[in-house]
Steps between C-alpha positions, in 0.01 A plus 500: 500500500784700402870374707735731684749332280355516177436893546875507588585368205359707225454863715858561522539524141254779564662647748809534275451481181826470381568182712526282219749642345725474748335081539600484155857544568482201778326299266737543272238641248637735225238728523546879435543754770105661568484834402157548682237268632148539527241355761171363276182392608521138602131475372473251206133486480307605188289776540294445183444187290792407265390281263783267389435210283753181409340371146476138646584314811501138552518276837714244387491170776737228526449152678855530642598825488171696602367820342640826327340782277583529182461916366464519113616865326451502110778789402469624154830807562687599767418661792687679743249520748419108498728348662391726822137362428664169521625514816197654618301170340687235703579634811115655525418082385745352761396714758080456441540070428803437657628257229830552286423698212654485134513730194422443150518760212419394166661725227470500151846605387817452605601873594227465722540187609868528621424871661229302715739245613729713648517528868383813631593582886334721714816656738828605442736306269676360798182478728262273272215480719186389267604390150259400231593214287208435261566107291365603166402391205533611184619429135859407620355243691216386347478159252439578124234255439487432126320099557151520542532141696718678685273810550218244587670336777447825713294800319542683777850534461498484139283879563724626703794432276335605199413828663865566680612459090293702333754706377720174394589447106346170536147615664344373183630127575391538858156653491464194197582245722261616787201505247532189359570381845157631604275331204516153689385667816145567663349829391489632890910395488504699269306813514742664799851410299403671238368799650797492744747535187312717361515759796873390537581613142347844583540700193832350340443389105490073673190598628359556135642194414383270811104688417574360155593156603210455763266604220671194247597283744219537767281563288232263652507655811274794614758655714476905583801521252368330193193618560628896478716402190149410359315733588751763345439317169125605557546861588665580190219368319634206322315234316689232607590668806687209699717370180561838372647576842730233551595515185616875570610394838715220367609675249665782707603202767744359231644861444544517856685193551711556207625799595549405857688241423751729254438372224490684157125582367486623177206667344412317301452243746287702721269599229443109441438434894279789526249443204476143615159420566494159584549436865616127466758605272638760725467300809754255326716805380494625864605141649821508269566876569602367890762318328648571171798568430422804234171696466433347126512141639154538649359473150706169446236270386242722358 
């Protein structure tokens, strides 16, 4: 039941409307004189189902420290209406569990990134009453992981970094270093990684390149990925459809990495690379693009 008191306490700023800007001045608040205030509905209840989705949320429990939730946002741009979704997200969470609730956007470029990091209040400037402070991760923050012992100690992480850099000069190195980390591993290890990059890479040129190394590398494994790489190969018809189509695939995955990587390709190089058929050749040629110093030196010891 509703107190005396407590209806005291909110109805007189009902009563006069204006009431607070005269508190303010007591407070010593520098808020601007009201112009005109306006009485609104004090009902916050939806009248019609809103859905609102966060893309992943995670109970995270402690032995010492108990329990929080953890709300994942994948941002590909920015947003002005986000961080207001936010808010939404963990006070709606904190309120419903009752736990402490975190924030966690995952950006793929740095723009982004740093946008998302910035602390967005809800309030007057010099009444901050709900700010949103997301932690996020992105390619400023991220390890470039260029040692596939090093990408095997945690493939999980080794993903997520991989994806967070997909625009990075060195993408080549990286997505190298998480295939080879992946031949040692079981097949069901596997399978999700390199789906997981491959849906991370969305439709930037390393995603050509890390279909390209799955089908060389991986190419053992029966994975959704290798096995679409193949079956293009048999769509178009081709005899040999499988070596035919790495050998195209590889072929434009040392382009790729080349030219991310800013180095010089000259035509006549690319007219070698491209009527290469023979897919252990251009698997080796594609193993030294990651790290040459000049385009030619691919064809070193050939």
């Amino acid at each position: 039941m509703v107190s005396s008191p407590h209806e005291a306490m909110h109805r007189i700023f009902r009563h006069d409307p204006h009431l607070f800007s005269r508190l303010s001045d007591v407070l010593g608040l520098p808020f601007p004189a009201t112009i005109e205030a306006v009485v609104l509905s004090t009902d916050l209840t939806e009248t019609r189902p809103v859905e609102r989705r966060v893309d992943t949320l995670l109970r995270l429990d402690s032995k010492n420290d108990g329990s929080l939730l953890l709300a994942i946002e994948a941002q590909g741009k920015r947003d002005p209406a986000k961080p207001a979704s936010w808010a939404y997200y963990t006070s709606y969470l904190w309120t419903k569990y009752g736990l402490p609730t975190a924030l966690l956007v995952v950006c793929q470029d740095r723009a982004t990134a740093e946008w998302a990091g910035r602390p967005v209040t809800s309030g007057p400037p010099h009444m901050p009453t709900l700010t949103v402070r997301p932690i996020v991760v992105g390619p400023h923050n991220m390890p470039v992981i260029k040692d596939p012992a090093k990408a095997r100690t945690d493939l999980a992480l080794a993903t997520l970094a991989a994806i967070t850099h997909a625009g990075d000069p060195d993408i080549g190195a990286i997505l190298k270093a998480l295939s080879t980390a992946l031949r040692d591993v079981p097949e069901n290890v596997a399978d999700p990684i390199v789906e997981f990059t491959a849906q991370g890479l969305a439709n930037s040129p390393a995603k050509e390149l890390w279909r390209s190394l799955v089908a060389v590398d991986l190419s053992f494994y029966t994975s959704y990925l290798s096995e679409e790489i193949r079956d293009e190969g048999r769509a178009e018809g081709r005899d040999e459809g499988r070596d035919e189509g790495l050998a195209q695939g590889s072929a434009a995955a040392i382009l790729i990495v080349l030219e991310q990587r800013g180095l010089d390709v000259p035509d006549d190089l690319r007219a070698r690379v491209t009527a290469c058929d023979d897919p252990e050749l251009l698997r080796r040629w594609l193993v030294r693009a990651v790290t040459v110093s000049a385009a030619e030196d691919i064809f070193t010891t050939e």
